[in-house]
MARBAZA-288828 format. One record per residue: residue number from 1; x, y, z of N, C-alpha, C, O in turn; residue in three letters. Coordinates in nm, 3 decimals. Layout:
BEGIN
 num      nu      nv      nw     cau     cav     caw      cu      cv      cw      ou      ov      ow residu
 NUM       X       Y       Z       X       Y       Z       X       Y       Z       X       Y       Z    ALA
...
//
This chain:
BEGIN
 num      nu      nv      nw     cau     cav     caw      cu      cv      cw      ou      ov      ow residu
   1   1.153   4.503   5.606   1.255   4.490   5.509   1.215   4.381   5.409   1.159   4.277   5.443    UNK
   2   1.248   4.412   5.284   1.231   4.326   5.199   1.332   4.250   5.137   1.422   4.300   5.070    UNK
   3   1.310   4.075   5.168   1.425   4.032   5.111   1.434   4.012   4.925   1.337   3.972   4.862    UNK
   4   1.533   4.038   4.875   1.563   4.047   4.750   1.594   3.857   4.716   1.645   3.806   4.815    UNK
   5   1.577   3.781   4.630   1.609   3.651   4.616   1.721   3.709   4.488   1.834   3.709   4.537    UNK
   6   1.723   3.740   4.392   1.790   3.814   4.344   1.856   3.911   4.298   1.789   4.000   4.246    UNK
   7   1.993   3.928   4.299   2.086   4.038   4.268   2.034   4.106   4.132   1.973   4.014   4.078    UNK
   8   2.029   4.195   4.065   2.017   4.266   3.975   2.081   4.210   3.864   2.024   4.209   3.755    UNK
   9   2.218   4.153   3.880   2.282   4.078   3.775   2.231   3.948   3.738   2.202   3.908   3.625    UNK
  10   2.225   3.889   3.847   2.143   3.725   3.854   2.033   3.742   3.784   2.024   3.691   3.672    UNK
  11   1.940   3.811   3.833   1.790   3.841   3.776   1.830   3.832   3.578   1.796   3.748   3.495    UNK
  12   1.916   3.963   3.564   1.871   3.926   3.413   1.950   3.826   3.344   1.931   3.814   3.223    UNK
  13   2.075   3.715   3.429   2.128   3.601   3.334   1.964   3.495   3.301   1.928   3.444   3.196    UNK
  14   1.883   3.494   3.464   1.775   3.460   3.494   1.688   3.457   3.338   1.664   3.363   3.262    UNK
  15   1.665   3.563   3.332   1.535   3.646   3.238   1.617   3.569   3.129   1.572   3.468   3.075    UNK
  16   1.728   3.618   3.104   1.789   3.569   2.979   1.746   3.430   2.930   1.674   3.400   2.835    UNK
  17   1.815   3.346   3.030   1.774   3.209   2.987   1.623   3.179   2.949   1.586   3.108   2.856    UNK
  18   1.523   3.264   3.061   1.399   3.209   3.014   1.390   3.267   2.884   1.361   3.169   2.816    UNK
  19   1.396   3.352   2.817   1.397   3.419   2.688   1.488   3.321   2.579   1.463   3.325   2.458    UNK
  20   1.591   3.238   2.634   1.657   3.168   2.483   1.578   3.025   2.493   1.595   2.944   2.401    UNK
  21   1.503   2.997   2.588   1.431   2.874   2.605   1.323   2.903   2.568   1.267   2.802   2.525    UNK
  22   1.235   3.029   2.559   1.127   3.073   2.538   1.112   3.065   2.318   1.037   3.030   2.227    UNK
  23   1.216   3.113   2.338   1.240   3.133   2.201   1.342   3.038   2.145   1.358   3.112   2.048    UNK
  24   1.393   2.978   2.130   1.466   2.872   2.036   1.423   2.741   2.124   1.376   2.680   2.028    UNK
  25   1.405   2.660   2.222   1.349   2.538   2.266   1.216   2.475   2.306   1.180   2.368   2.353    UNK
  26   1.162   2.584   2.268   1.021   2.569   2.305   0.967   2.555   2.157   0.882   2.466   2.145    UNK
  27   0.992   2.608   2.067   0.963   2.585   1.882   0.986   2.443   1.850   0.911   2.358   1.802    UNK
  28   1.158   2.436   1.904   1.195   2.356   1.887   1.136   2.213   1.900   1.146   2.106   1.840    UNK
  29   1.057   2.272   2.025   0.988   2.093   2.099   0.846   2.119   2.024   0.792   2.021   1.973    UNK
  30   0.802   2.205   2.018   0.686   2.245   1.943   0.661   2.157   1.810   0.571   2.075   1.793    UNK
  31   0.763   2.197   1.722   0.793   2.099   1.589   0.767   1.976   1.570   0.688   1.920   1.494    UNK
  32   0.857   1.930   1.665   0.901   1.765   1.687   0.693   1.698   1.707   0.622   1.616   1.649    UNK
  33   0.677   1.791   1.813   0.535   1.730   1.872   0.457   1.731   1.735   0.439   1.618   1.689    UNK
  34   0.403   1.843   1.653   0.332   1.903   1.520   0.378   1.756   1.462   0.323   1.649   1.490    UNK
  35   0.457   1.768   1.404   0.556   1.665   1.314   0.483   1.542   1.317   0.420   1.486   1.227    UNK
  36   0.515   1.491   1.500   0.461   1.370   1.506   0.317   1.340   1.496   0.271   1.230   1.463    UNK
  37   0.245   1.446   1.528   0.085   1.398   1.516   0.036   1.443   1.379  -0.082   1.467   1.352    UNK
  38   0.163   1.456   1.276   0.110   1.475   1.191   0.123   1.298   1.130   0.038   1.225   1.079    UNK
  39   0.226   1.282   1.154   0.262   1.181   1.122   0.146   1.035   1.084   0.115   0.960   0.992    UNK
  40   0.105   1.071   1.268   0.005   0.968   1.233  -0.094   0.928   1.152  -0.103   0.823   1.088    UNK
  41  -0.188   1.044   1.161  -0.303   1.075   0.993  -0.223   1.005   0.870  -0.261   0.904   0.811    UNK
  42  -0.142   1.056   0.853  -0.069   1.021   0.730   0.000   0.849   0.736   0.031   0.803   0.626    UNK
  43   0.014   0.790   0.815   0.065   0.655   0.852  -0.102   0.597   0.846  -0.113   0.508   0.762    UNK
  44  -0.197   0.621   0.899  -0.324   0.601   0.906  -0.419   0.578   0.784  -0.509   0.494   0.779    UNK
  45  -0.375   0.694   0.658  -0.426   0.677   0.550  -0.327   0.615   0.467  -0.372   0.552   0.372    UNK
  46  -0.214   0.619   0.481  -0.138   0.466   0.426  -0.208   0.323   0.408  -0.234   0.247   0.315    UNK
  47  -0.228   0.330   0.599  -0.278   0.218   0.563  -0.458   0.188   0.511  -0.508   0.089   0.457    UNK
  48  -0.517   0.311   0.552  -0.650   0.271   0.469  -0.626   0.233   0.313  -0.698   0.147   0.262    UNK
  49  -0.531   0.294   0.243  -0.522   0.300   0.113  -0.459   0.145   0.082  -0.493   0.093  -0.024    UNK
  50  -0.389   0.088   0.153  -0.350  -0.053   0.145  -0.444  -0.153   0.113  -0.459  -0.230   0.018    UNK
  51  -0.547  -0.113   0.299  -0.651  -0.234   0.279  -0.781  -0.176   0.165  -0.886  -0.241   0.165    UNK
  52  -0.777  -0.117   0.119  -0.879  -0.079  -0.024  -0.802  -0.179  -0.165  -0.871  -0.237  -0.248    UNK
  53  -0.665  -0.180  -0.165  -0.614  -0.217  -0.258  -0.611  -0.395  -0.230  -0.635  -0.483  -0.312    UNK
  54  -0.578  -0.406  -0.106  -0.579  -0.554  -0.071  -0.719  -0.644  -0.078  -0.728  -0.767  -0.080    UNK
  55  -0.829  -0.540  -0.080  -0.923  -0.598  -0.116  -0.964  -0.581  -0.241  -1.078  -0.628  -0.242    UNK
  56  -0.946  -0.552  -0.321  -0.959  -0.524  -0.428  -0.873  -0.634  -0.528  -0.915  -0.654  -0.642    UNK
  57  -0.753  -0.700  -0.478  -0.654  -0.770  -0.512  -0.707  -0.919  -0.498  -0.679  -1.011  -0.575    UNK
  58  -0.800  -0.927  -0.368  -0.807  -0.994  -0.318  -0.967  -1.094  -0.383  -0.988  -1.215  -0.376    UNK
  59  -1.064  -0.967  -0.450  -1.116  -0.996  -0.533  -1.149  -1.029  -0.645  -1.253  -1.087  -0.674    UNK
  60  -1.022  -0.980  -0.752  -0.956  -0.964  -0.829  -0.915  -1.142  -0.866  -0.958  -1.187  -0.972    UNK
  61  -0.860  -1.202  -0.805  -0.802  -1.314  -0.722  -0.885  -1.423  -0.719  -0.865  -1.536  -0.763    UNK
  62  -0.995  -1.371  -0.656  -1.115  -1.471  -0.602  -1.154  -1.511  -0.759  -1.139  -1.623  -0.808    UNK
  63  -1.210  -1.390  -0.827  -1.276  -1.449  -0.983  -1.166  -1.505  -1.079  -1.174  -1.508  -1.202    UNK
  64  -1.055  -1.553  -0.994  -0.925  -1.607  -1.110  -0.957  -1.745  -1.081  -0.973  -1.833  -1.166    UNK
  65  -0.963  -1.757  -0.968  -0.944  -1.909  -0.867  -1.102  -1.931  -0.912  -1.119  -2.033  -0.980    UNK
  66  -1.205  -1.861  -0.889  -1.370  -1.932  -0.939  -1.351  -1.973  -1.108  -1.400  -2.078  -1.150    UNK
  67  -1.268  -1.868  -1.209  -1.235  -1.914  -1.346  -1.372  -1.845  -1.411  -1.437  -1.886  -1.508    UNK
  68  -1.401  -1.710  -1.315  -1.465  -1.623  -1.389  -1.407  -1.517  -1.418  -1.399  -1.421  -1.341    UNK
  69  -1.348  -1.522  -1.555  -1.246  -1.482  -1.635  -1.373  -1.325  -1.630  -1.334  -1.229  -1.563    UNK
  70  -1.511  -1.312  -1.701  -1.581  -1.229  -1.689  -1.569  -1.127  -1.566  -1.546  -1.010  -1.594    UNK
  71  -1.582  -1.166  -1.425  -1.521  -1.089  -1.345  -1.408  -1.059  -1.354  -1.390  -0.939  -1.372    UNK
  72  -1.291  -1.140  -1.346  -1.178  -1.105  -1.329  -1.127  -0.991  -1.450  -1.029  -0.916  -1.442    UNK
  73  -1.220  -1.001  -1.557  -1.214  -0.848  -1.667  -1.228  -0.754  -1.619  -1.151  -0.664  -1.652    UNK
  74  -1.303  -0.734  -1.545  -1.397  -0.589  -1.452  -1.257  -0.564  -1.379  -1.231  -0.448  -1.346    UNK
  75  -1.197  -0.629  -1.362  -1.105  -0.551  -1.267  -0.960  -0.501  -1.336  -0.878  -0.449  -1.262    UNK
  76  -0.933  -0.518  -1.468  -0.856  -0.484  -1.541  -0.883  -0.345  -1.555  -0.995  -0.296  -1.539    UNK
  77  -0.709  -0.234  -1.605  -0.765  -0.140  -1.578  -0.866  -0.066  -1.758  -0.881  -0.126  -1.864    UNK
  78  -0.895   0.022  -1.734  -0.999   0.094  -1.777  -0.939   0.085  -1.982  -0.997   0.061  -2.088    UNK
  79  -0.791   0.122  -1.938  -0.734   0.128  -2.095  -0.687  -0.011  -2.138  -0.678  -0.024  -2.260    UNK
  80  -0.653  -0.124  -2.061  -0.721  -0.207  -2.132  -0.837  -0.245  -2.145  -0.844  -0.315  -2.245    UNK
  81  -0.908  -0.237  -2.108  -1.062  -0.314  -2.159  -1.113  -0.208  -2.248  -1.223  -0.234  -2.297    UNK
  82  -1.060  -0.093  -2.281  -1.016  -0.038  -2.378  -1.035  -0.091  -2.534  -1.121  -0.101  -2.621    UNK
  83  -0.849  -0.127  -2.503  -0.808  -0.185  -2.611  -0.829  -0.360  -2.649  -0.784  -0.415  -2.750    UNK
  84  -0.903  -0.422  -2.544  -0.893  -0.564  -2.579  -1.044  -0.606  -2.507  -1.112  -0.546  -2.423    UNK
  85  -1.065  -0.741  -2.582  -1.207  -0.760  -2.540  -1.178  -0.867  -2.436  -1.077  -0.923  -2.392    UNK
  86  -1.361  -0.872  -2.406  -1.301  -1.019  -2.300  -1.254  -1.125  -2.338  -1.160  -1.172  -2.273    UNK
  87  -1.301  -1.189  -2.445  -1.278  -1.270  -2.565  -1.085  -1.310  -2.547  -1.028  -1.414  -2.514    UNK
  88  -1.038  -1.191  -2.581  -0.916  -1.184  -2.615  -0.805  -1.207  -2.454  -0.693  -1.247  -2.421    UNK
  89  -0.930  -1.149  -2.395  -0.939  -1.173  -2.204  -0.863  -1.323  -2.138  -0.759  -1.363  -2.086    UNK
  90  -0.993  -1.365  -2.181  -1.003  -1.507  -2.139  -0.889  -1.591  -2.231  -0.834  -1.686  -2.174    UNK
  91  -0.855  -1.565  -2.358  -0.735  -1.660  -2.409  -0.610  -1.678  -2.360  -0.538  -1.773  -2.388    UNK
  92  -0.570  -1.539  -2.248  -0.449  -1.540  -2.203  -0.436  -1.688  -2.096  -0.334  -1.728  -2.039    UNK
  93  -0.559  -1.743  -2.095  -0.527  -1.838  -1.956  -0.550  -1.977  -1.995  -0.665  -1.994  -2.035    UNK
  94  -0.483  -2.071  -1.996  -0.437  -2.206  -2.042  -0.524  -2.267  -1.878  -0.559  -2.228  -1.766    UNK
  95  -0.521  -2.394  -1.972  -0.620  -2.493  -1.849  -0.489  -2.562  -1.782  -0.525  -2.672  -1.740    UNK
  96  -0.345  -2.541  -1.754  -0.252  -2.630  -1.703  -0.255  -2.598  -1.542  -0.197  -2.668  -1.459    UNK
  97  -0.311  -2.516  -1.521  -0.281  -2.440  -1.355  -0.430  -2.424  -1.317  -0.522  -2.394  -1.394    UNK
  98  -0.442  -2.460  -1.134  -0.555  -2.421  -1.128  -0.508  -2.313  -0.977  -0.441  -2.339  -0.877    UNK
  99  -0.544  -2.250  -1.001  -0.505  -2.128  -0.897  -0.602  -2.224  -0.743  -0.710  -2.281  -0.751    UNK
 100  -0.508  -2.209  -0.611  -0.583  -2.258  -0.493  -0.624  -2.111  -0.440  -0.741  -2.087  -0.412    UNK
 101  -0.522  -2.015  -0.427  -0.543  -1.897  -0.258  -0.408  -1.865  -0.315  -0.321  -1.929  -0.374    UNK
 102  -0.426  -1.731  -0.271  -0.343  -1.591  -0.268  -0.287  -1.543  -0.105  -0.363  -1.565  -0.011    UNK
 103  -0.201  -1.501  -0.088  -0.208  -1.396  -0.025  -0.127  -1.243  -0.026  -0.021  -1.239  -0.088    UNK
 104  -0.165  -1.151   0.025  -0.124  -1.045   0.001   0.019  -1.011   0.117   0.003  -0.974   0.233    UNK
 105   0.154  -1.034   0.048   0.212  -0.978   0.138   0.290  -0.853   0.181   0.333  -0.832   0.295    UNK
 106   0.301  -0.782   0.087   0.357  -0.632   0.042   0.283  -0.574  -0.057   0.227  -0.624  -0.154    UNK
 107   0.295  -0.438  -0.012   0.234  -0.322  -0.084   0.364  -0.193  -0.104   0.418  -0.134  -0.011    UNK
 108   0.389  -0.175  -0.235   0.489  -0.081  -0.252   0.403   0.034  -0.315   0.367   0.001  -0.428    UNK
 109   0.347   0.193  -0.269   0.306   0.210  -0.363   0.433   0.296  -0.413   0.542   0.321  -0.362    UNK
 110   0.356   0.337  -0.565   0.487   0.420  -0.631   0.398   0.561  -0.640   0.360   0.610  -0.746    UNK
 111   0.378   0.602  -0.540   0.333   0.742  -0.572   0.207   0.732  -0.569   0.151   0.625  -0.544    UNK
 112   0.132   0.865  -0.598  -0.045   0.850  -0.557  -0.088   0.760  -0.673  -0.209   0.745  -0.655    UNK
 113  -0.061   0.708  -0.756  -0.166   0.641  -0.837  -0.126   0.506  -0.905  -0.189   0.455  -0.998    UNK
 114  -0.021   0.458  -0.850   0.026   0.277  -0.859   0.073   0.228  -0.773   0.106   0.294  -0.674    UNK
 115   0.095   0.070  -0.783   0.164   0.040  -0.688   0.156  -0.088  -0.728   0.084  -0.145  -0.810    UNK
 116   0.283  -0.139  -0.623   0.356  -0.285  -0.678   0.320  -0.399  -0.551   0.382  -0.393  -0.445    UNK
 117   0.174  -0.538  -0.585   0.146  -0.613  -0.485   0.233  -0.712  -0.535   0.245  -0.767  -0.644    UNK
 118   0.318  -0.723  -0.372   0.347  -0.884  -0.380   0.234  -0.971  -0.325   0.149  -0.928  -0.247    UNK
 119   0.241  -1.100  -0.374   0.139  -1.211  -0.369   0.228  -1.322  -0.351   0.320  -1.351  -0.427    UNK
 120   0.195  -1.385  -0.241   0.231  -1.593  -0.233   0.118  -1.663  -0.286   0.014  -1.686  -0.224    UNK
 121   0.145  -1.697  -0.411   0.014  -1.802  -0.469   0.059  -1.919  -0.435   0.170  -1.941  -0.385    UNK
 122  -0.043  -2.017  -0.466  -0.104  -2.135  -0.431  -0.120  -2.185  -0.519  -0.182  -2.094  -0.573    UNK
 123  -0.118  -2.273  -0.603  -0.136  -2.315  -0.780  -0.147  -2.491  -0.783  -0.077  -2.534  -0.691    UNK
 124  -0.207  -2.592  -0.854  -0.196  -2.683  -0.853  -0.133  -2.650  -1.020  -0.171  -2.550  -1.081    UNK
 125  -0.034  -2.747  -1.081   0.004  -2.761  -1.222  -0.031  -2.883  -1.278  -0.015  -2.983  -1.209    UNK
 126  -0.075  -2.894  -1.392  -0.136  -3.021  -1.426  -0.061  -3.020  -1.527  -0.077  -2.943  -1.622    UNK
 127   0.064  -3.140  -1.515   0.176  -3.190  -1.625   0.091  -3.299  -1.737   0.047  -3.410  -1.707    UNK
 128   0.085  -3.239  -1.859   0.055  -3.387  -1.968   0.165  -3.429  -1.915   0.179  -3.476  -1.802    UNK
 129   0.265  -3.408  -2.017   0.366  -3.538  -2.030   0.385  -3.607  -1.927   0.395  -3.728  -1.948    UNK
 130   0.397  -3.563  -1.791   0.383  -3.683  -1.648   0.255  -3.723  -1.620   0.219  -3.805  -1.535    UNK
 131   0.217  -3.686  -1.663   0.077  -3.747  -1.609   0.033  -3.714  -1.476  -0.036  -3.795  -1.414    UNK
 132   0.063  -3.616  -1.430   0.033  -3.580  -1.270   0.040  -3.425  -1.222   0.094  -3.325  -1.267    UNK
 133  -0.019  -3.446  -1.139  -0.026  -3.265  -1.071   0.073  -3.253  -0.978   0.124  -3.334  -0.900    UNK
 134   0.095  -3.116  -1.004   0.229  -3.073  -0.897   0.171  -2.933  -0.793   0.117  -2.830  -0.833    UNK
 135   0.191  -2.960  -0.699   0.148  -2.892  -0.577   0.239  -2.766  -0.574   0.343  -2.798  -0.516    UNK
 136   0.243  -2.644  -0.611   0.319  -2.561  -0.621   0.331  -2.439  -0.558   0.221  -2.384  -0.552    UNK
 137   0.427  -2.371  -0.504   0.346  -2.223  -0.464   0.490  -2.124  -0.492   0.609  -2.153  -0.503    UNK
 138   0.425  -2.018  -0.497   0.513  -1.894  -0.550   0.500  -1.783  -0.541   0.382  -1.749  -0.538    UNK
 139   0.612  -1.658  -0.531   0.604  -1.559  -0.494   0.604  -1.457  -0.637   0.706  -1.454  -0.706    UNK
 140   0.469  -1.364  -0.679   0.442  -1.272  -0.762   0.452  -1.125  -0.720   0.416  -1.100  -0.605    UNK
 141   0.498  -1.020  -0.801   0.430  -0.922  -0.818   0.389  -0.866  -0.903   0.423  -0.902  -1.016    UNK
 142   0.290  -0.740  -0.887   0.151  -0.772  -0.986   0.118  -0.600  -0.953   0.094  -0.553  -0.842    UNK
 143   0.125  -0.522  -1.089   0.105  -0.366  -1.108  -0.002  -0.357  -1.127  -0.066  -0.421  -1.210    UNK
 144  -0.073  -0.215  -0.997  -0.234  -0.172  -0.954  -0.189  -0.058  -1.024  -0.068  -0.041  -1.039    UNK
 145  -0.296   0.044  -1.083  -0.321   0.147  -1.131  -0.386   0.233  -0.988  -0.387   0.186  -0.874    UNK
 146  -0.429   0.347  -1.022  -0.582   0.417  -0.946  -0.560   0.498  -1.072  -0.462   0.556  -1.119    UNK
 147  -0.667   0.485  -1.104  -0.769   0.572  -1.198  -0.900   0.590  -1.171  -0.982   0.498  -1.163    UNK
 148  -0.925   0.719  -1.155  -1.079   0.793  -1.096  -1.143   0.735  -0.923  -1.263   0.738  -0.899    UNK
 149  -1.060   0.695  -0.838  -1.048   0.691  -0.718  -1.048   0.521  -0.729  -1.050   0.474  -0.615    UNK
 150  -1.046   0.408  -0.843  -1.023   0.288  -0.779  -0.937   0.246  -0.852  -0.894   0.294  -0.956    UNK
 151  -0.895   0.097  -0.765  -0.738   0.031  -0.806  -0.805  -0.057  -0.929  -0.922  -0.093  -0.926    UNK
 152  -0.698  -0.090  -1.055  -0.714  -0.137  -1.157  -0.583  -0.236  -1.140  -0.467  -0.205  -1.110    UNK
 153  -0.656  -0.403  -1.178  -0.524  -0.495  -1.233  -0.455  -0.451  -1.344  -0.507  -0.480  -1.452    UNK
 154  -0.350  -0.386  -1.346  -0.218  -0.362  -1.513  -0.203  -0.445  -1.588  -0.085  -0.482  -1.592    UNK
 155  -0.287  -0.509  -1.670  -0.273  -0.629  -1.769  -0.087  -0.642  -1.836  -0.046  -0.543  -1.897    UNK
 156  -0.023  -0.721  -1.825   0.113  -0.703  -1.877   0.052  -0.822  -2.005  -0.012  -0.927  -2.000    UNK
 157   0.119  -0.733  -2.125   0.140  -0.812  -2.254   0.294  -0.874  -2.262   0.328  -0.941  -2.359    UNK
//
């Protein structure tokens, strides 16, 4: 004799369920999983695209603080150096400040091809009228371009 484990009715509430789990919870979990490992790649090249810009900022930076205005041109973007020479470069910067160190603390971008660095500078100020330097520091932000795969300083007039 053969024992039956299920009734004929049981069997297909049985079948049933595996069929609404088969088909609506199993996609369901399917998704979620896809989703998340997509996620990562994309969180991953976030941040490659950060530290390209942070170094780039960071160099950018370096030839401000050395007061090689000549480098620090090269990194302006493409339509200004364009429209303005180095000449015209180098006048924007007064001898009252001497830049110490940067750092990079936020990256906003605005979409594939700008983005907004905040910076904590470091600055010494050299007062005529007091006669003395002031130890200063402050929080900037400062508009990157990408044009033709690299980041450009946004000269603001």
């Amino acid at each position: 004799m053969i024992k039956v484990l299920y009734e004929p009715k049981e069997y297909m509430v049985y079948l049933l369920r595996r069929l609404v789990m088969i088909l609506l919870v199993y996609p369901a979990m399917t998704a979620s999983v896809v989703a998340a490992a997509e996620a990562v790649p994309a969180a991953e090249a976030v941040q490659a695209r950060r530290a390209v810009l942070e170094q780039r900022v960071a160099a950018w930076w370096d030839a401000l603080i050395r007061q090689d205005f000549s480098a620090a041109y090269s990194f302006t973007s493409p339509g200004y150096r364009k429209s303005y020479s180095l000449t015209a470069f180098k006048g924007k910067f007064d001898k009252k400040s001497d830049w110490r160190g940067i750092k990079v603390v936020d990256v906003d971008f605005k979409g594939d091809d700008a983005a907004t660095v905040g910076i904590n500078m470091h600055f010494v100020y050299h007062d005529p009228q007091a006669e003395r330097d002031f130890d200063m520091r402050t929080y900037v932000q400062e508009p990157w371009v990408l044009v033709d795969g690299q980041w450009w300083y946004l000269v603001k007039d």
